[in-house]
N, C-alpha and C positions, 0 to 999 in steps of 0.2 A: 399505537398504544399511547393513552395519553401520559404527561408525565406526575411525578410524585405531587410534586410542588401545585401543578396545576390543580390536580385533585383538591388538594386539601384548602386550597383557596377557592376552588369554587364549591368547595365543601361546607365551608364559612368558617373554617378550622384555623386559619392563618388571614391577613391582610398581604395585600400585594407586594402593600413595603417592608412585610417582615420575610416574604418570601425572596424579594430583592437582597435583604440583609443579608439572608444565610447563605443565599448564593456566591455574594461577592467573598463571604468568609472560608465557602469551601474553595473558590480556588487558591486561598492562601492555605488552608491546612487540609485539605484532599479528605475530611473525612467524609463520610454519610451524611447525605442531607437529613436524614430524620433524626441522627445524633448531633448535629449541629441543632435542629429544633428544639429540643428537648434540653442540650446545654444553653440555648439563647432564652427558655423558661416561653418560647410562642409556643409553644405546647407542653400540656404537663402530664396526659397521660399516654403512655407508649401504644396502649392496645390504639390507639386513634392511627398514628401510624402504621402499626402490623394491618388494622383492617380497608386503609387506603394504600396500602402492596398487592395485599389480598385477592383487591380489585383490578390494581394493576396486574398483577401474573395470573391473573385471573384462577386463584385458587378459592377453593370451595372448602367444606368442614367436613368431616364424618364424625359417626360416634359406634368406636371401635367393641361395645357392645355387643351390637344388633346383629352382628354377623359373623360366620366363621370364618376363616383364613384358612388355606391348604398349607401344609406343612411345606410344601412344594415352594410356593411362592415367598414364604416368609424366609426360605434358606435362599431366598439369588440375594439378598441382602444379609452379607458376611456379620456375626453375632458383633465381634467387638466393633462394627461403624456403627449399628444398630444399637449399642449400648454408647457409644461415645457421643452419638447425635441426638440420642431419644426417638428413634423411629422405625418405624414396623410397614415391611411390604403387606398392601393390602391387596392388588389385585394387578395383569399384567394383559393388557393389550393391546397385542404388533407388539410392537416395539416399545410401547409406552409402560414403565413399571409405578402405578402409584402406592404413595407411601405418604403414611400419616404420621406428624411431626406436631411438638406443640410451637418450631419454630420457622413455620414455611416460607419464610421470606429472606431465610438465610442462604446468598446466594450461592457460598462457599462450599458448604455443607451441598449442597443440590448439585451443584458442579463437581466436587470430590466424588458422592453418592453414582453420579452418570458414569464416573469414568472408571472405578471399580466392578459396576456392574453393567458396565455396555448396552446399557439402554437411556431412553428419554426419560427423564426425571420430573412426575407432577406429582406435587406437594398437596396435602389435603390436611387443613389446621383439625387438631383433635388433639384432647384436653389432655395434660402429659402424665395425670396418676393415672386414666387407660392405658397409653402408650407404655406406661413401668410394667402394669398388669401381663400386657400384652406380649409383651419382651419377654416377662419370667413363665408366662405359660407356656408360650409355642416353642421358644428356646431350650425353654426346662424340658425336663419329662410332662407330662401330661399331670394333671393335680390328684388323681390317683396314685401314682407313680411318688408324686411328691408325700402325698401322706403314708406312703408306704415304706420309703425311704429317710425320709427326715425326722428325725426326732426333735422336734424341739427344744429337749429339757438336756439332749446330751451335748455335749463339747467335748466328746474323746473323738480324738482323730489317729488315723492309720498313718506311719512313716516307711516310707520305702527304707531299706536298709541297704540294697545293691539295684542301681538303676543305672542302667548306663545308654548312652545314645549314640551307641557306633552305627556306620552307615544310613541315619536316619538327618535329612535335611532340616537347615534349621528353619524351613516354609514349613515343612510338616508341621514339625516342635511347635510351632507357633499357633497352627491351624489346630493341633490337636489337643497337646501338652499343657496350653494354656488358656483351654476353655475351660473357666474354673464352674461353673455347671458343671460341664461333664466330669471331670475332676471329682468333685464331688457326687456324681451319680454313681461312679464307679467304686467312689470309697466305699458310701452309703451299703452298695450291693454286698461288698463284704464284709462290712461291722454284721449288717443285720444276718448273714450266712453264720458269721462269728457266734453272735449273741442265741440266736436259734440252735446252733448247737452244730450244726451242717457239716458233714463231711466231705462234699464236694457243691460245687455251683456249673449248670449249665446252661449258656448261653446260646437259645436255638434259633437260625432266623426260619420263617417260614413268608410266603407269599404275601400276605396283608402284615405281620406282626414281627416281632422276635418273643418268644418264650423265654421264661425267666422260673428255673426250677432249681432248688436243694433238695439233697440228700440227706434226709434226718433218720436217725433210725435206720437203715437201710432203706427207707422207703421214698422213691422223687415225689417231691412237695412244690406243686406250679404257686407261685409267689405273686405276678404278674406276667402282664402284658405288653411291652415294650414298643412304641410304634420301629417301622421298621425305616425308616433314616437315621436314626440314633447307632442303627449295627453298625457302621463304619466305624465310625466314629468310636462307638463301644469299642469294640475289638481292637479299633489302633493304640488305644491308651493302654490296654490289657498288655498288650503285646511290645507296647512300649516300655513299659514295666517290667516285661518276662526277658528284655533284650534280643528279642527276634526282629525278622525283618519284615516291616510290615507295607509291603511295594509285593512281598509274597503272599497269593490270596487263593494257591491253585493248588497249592500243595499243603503237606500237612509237616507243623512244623511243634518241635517242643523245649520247653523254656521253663523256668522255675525264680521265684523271685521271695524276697524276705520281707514283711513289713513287721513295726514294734507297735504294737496295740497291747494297752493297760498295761504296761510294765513287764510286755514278756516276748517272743521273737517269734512271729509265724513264718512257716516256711510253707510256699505253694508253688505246686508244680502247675505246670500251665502246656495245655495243648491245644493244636486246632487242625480242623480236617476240613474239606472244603466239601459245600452243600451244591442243591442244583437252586437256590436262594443265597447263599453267599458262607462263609464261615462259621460253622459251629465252634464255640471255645467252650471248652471245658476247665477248671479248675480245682483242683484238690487243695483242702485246707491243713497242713500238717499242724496243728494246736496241741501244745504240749501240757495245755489245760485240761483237752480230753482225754490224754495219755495215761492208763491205770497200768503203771508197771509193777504192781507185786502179784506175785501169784495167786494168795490169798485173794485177793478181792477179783478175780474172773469168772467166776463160778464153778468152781472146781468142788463137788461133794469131797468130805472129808476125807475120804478113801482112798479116792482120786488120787487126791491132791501128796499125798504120805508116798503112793505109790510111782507119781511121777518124781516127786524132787529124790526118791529113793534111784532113779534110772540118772536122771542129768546129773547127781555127786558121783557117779561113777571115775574110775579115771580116764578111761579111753571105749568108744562104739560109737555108735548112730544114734542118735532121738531122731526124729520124724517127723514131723506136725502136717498134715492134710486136711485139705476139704476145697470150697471152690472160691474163687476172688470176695474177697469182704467178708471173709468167716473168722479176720479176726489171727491169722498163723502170725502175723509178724508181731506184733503184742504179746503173744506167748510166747515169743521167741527171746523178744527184748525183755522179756518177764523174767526169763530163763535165766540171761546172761547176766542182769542186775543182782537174781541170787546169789549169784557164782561168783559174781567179782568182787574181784579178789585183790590188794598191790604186790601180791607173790605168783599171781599167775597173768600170761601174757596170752587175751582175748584177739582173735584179729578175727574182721566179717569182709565177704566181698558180696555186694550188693546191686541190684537195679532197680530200682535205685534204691540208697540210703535214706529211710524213710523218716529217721530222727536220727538224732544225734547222741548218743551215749558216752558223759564223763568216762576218761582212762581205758576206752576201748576204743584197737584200732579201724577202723571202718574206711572201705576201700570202694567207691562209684566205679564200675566199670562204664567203658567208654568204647565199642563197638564199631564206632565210626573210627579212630585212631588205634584198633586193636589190642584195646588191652580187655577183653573178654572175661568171660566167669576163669574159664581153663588155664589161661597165660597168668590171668593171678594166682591161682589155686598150685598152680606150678612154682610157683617164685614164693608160694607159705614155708615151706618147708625152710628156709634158709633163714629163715627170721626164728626161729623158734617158738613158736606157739603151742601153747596149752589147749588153747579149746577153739575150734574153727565154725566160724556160720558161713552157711552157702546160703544166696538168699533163694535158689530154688534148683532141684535136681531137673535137669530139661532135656539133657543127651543123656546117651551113653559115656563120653568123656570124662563130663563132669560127673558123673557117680563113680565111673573107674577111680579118681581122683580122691572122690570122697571114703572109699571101701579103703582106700590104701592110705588114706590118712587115718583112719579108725583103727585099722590091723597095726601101727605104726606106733599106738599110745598116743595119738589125739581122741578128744572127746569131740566130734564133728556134730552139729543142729542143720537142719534144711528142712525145705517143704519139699513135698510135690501134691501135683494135683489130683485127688482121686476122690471119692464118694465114702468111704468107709474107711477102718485101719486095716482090715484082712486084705481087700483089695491093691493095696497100695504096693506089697511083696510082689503080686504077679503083675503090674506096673514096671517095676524093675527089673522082673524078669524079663518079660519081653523088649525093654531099653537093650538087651542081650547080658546082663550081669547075672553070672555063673549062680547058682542057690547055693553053692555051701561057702562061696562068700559073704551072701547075705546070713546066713544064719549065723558065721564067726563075726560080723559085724554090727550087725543090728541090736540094739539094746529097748529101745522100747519105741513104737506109733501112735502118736494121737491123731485122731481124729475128732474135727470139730466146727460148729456152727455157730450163730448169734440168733437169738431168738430173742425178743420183744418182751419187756416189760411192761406189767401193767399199774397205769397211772399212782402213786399211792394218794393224791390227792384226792380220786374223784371214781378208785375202785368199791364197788357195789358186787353181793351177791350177785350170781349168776346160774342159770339152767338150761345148760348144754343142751342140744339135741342127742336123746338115748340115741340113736343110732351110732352118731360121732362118737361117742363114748365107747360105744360097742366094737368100731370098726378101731380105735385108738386101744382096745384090749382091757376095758376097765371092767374088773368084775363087779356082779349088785353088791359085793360088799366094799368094795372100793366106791363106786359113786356112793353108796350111804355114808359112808363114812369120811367123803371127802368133802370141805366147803368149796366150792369152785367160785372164782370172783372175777372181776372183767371191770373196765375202766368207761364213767358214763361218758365223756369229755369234759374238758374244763380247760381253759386259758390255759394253764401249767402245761400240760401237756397237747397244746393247737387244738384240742378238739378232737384228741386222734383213740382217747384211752390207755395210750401205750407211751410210757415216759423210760429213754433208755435202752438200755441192751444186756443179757446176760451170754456166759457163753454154756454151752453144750459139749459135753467130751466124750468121748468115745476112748477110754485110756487100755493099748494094750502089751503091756510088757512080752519080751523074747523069753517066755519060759526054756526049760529043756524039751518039752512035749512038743510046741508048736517050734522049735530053733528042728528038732526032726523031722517036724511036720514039713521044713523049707528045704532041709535036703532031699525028703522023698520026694519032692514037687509034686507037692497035694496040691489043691486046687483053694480058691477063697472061700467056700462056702464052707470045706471041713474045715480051713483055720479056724474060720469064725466060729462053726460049733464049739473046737475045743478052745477058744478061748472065753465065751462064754459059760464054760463047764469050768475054768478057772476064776470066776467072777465078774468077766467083764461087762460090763452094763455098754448096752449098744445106744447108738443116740437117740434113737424112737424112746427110748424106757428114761434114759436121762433126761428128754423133754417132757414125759412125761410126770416124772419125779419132781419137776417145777411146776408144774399144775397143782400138784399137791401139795407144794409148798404157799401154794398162794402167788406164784410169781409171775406168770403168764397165764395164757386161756387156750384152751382146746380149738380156737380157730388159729393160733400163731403158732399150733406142733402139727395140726394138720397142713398148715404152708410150707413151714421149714424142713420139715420130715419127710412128707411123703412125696413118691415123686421118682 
């Protein structure tokens, strides 16, 4: 290979004796012949030297343009050398990894580059605003991804509030924690879950991709498409943040973390189950933005509403609240006890979890793994003196024993359980084994209840049902004439969807004395339910219905939530 010096003088770039000069100068100060050139002024532009290196290591140019790169090969080349040197893997064969640089002649860099990534290191010059390009595309997310995620105009940022890094290496931390991309891909994913309104975010990987979905409205809303080397990575930071251990990729693990976004404290729970593609995570957003705790505003009709807060002022029985996951029971619950509270009366809840947080009420996370259970708390209420008890769900036998005997005892107890109707919910308990003329000394009143969809107010328009749906949902011709029926075109405000929001549905049925006899004869749920709608009770088909008529939803969102 010939040498620098020789190049450039028989380049006609230098004279002999100026290349004599800088030679005798570098062995007194050992720098670079071509920095010895350039400070002796025998040469004045540097690209002359870069392009007689070029020749000597016989590197060549690309133009990182013309071609795609595999996600593959651009990760054997670690992000921060690759952002500290300006250079991007462009293609890998044998053992050879080449890589475009705007500075290929830097032997330092080429040598550092080799021995990080255990391969031969050839250099290919290419113009360095490619190589920036290059770095924030294949690094980033994909530029979809990016306009999906970034906003330009915003500068609010999410702050961890509890992060902690037990048993997690600080190679990890370094690898993962402080790729500020990903950092920022991950925030990104939760402002915009935030801002959308989301109630949960799930992270799916699948074969070619990872899925990228919220929960708006009840309903999953695919957001994007995530390439699928990002999942690692995803999930480590997530999981870095929920304080789990993320060396665990086989098992399913759950964690919960806090960040302050716009001046107020979200709390997310965080889980993950393993796929036969790698870790699903899931995240719940607890936003105390989206939290409507008065009762008034849940969609309670007037009647209802007179007739429930008339059962929860009681001094001591059961309330109830039922229906199936995401119907909205713990909102009414917290609805409940905000009415109620009181600083002369002493609230205490035991929870699984504690879904918020409510001023001057005691609220108690059960913890299963360390055994302090629903039952071992609900045993240790009594000695504290409590007024009014929440269970956050009746699940055995135990815990109802528990609860009948704290009602009988002059507490005022709240819980769910899970059942379809309020009539049904009695022979639910009964078959837990709990005697009926306990429940009928304890029971004070059951709701039952749903969330049905509202319709857009932005960009709702008349609408014309199909008469049949109308007919099979019970609307008589003087009811469709007389009803305007309206329905949502889509609009931005509401994604396109029609439907902006949620209201709820109730199903309210007080312990008469009729039906309190109806539970010692152990009648069945179908005659409850007659005699309690011969007491007035509006069943939830007719209370979804009654929102139709209000203008508030469409006959295809009570034919989904109803029937069935």
């Amino acid at each position: 290979m010939a040498r620098l010096g020789e190049m450039l003088v028989n380049g006609g770039y230098i004279s002999q004796e100026q290349l004599d000069a800088a030679l005798k100068k570098q062995k007194v100060s050992n720098e670079k012949l071509g920095k010895i050139l350039l400070k002796m002024g025998f040469i004045q532009n540097e690209n002359v030297i870069k392009s007689a290196l070029m020749k000597q290591l016989n590197v060549g140019t690309t133009q990182l343009l013309e071609f795609e790169i595999t996600p593959e090969t651009v990760r054997l080349i670690p992000e921060n050398l690759a952002r500290k040197y300006k250079v991007i893997a462009t293609m890998l064969i044998g053992k050879t990894l080449f890589i475009a640089s705007a500075t290929p002649t830097d032997m330092s860099m080429i040598d550092n580059l080799a021995f990080a990534t255990g391969f031969d290191i050839q250099p290919m010059l290419a113009p360095e605003n490619q190589i920036t390009h290059a770095i924030e595309r294949y690094y980033n997310p994909d530029s979809d991804m990016l306009s999906l995620f970034t906003d330009q105009t915003d500068e609010e940022e999410i702050k961890i509030v509890e992060e902690t890094t037990e048993d997690i290496t600080p190679l990890q931390l370094e690898d993962i924690v402080q790729d500020k991309p990903l950092v920022k891909l991950v925030d990104d994913i939760i402002v915009k879950a935030l801002k959308s309104g989301a109630s949960d975010i799930h992270i799916e990987p699948f074969e070619k991709n990872v899925r990228l979905r919220y929960r708006i409205d009840g309903n999953l809303v695919e957001r994007a498409r995530l390439p699928q080397y990002l999942r690692p990575a995803i999930v480590s930071r997530i999981k870095i943040m929920g304080n789990l251990d993320i060396s665990k990729t086989r098992m399913p693990q759950d964690g919960r973390f806090k960040i302050h976004y716009q001046r107020r404290t979200i709390d997310i729970r965080l889980s993950t189950v393993p796929t036969v593609y790698g870790e699903k995570l899931t995240m719940r957003l607890l936003d105390p933005i989206r939290l409507n705790l008065d009762l008034t505003q849940l969609g309670f009709p007037e009647r209802d509403i007179a007739v429930y807060k008339q059962a929860i002022n009681l001094p001591y029985g059961i309330i109830l609240v039922t229906g199936p996951t995401g119907s909205g029971k713990t909102t009414t619950l917290y609805s409940s006890l905000i009415e109620l509270n009181d600083k002369n009366l002493n609230i205490m809840t035991v929870e699984d979890p504690v879904e918020y947080n409510i001023p001057n009420i005691n609220q108690i996370q059960t913890h299963d793994e360390i055994g302090l259970s629903f039952s071992r708390v609900l045993k240790a209420f009594p000695r504290h003196d409590p007024d009014i008890i929440l269970i956050g769900e009746i699940r055995d036998l135990e815990t109802a024993e528990i609860a009948i005997k704290a009602a009988l005892t002059g507490h005022l107890v709240f819980s769910t359980v899970h059942t379809n109707d309020a009539p049904s919910t009695i022979s639910r308990l009964v078959n837990l084994g709990i005697p009926p003329h306990f429940l009928a000394s304890s029971l004070k009143l059951i709701a039952a209840q749903r969330l049905i969809k509202t319709i857009c107010p932005r960009c709702q328009v008349e609408d014309h049902p199909n008469p049949l749906d109308l007919e099979f949902l019970g609307f008589t011709p003087d009811e469709i004439s007389n009803t305007t029926f309206l329905r949502g075109e889509g609009c931005p405000h509401c994604n396109h969807t029609g439907y902006k929001g949620r209201t709820g549905i109730f199903e309210i049925m007080p312990i008469s004395d009729n039906i309190r006899d109806m539970i010692n004869s152990n009648k069945n749920s179908y005659e409850i339910r007659k005699q309690a709608i011969n007491e007035n009770m509006v069943a939830l088909r007719q209370a979804a219905i009654n929102k139709i008529k209000e203008g508030l939803t469409t006959v295809e969102q009570v034919i989904a939530q109803t029937i069935g």
